[in-house]
N, C-alpha and C positions, 0 to 999 in steps of 0.2 A: 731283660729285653723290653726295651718302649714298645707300650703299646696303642694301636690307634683308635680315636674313639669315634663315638657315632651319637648324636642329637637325635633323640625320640618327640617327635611334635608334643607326643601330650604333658612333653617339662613344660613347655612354652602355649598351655592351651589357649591364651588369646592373641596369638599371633596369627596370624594370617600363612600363608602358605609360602607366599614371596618372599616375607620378612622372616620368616623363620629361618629360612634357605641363606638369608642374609646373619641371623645370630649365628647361624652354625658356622659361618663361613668366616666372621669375624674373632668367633672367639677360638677359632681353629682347630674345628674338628675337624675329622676326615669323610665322615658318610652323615646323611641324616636320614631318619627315618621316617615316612610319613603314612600318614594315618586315612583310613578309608574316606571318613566324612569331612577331612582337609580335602584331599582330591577333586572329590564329589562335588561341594560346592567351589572349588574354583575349575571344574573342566570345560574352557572354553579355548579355541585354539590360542590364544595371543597370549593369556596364564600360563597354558601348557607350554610354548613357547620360548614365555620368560625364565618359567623354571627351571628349562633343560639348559636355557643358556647361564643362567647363576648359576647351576651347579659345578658347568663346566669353566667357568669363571673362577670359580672359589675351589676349583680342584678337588670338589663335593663327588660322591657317590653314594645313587639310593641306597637303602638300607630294604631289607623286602618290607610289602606292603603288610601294614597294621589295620585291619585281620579282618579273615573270613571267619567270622565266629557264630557260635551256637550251631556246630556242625552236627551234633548231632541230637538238636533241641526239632528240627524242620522234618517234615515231611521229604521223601525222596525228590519231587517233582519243583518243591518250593526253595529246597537246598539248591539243586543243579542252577534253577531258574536265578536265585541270588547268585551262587558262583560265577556263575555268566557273566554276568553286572560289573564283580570286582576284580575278576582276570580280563574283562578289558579295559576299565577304568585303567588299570596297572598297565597294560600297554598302551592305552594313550598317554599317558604318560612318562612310556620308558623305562617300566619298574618292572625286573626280569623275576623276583620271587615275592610269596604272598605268604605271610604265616597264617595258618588256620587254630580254627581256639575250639575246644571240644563243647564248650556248654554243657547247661544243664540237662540231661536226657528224659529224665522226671521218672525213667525205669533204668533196670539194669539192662545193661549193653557191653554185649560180646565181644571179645575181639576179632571173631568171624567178623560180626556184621561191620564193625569198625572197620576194619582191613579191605572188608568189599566198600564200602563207601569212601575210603581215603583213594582208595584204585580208580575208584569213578573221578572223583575232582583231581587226579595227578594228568588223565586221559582230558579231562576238558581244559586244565591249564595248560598243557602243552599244547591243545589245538591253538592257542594264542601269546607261544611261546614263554610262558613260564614257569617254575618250578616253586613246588611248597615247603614249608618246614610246619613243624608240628608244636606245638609249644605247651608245656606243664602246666597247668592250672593246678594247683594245690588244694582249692577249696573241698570239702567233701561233699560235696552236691553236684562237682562235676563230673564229666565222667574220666575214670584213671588217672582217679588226683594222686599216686607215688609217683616218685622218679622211676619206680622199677617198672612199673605199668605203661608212663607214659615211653620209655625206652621200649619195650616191644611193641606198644602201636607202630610206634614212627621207626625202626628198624624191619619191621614185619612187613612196610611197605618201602622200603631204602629210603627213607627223608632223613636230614636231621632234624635236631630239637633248638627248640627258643627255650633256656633257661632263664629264668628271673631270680636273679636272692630271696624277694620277697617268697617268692611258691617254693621255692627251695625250702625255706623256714618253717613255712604252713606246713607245707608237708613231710616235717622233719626229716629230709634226707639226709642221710650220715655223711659223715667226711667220706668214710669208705665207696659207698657207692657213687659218690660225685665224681671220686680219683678213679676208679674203674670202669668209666666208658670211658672210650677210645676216641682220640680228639676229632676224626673224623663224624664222630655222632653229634657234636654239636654246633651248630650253624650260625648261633647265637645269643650273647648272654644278655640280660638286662638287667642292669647294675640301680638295687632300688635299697631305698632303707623305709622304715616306720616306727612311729609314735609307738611302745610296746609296754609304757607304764600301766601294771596292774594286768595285763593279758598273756595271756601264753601265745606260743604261736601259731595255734591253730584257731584261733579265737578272734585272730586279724584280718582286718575288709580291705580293703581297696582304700576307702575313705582316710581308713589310716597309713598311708602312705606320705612319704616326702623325699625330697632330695638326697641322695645318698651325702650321709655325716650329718643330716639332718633332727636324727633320731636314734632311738637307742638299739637299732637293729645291727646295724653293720659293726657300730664300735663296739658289740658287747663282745667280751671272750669267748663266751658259749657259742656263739656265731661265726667268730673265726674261719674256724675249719666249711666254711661255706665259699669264704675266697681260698683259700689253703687248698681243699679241696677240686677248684677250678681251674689253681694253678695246675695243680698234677695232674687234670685234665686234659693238659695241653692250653688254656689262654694264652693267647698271642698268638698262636701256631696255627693261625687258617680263619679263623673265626673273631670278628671283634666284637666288644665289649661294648656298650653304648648306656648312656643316661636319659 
């Protein structure tokens, strides 16, 4: 089955919002995704504007907004007040979901407490029409770095999840458990490789990231069972893939 993809601003971090909306549109993607602090500084009406009309020019659709994060790094009052900020950023601009990113908590956190706080910002996004998805952070300093953890956050409140390969990796998810959620649990993947000479995968930042084919992540065999695994997730069946 083809499948459709979708352009992540931060491939193209020195493009501009317009022009980005323009490579995705050229090099024929289907969605692109864009990023809080792209938004942010371009939100004036005549950018917002132009935006809405390239996309619908280039047969473009947003991809959900990139991210409300360090959810559960903030104080209750300090989170909602940032939330506010980026759920309506996202509808002035027409971007009907926002992915949220767990952050660092600096303690251990429940999934009581998580679950009541995912409850609060699903109740403030809908007051401005939009929906979240939950996305896996791998690192072990965030909170409910496995797949298995991050699946019952974002289950426990009905969202799906934002996979990455990279956090996939870090977090050693098995083939197993990638092929047994249910394609409705994921809302979306982010297709990443990384530089992984001399490291294991729990040992890899951010910094070491690049293009997918770029590095020794995606093509290694051991890795495999990462797309293999997403395949029998259901990929292509609801949910797109993006770079």
């Amino acid at each position: 089955m083809a499948l459709s993809l979708g352009l992540n601003g931060a491939t193209i971090p020195n493009a501009d919002l317009v022009t980005g909306i323009h490579v995705a549109s050229d090099a024929g993607f289907s969605f692109y995704e864009p990023r809080v602090a792209l938004l942010r500084d371009n939100n004036v009406p005549e950018v917002r504007h132009k935006a809405v009309t390239l996309l619908a020019e280039g047969a473009l659709t947003w991809l959900p907004l990139n991210a409300l994060e360090g959810v559960f790094e903030l104080d209750q009052a300090g989170l909602l007040t940032h939330a506010d900020q980026v759920f309506s950023l996202a509808e002035r601009f027409g971007v009907t979901q926002v992915i949220v990113v767990p952050g660092n908590p600096g303690q251990e956190t429940t999934l009581s407490v998580m679950t009541s706080t995912l409850s609060r910002l699903i109740d403030r996004a809908h007051l401005l029409g939009a929906s979240l998805l939950y996305e896996l952070i791998g690192f072990l300093t965030y909170a409910f770095p496995s797949l298995a953890q991050a699946y019952a956050v974002a289950s426990n409140v009905g969202i799906p999840l934002v996979l990455d390969t990279f956090h996939l990796a870090v977090s050693r998810a098995s083939p197993q458990e990638i092929a047994l959620l249910p394609p409705e649990a994921i809302g979306l993947v982010h297709l990443s490789d990384a530089l992984t000479r001399g490291k294991a995968p729990e040992e890899l930042q951010d910094a070491d990231r690049v293009l997918p084919g770029e590095g020794g992540f995606l093509s290694r065999p051991a890795y495999s069972y990462i797309k293999d695994g997403l395949s029998w997730s259901g990929i292509g069946r609801g949910f797109p893939p993006q770079i």
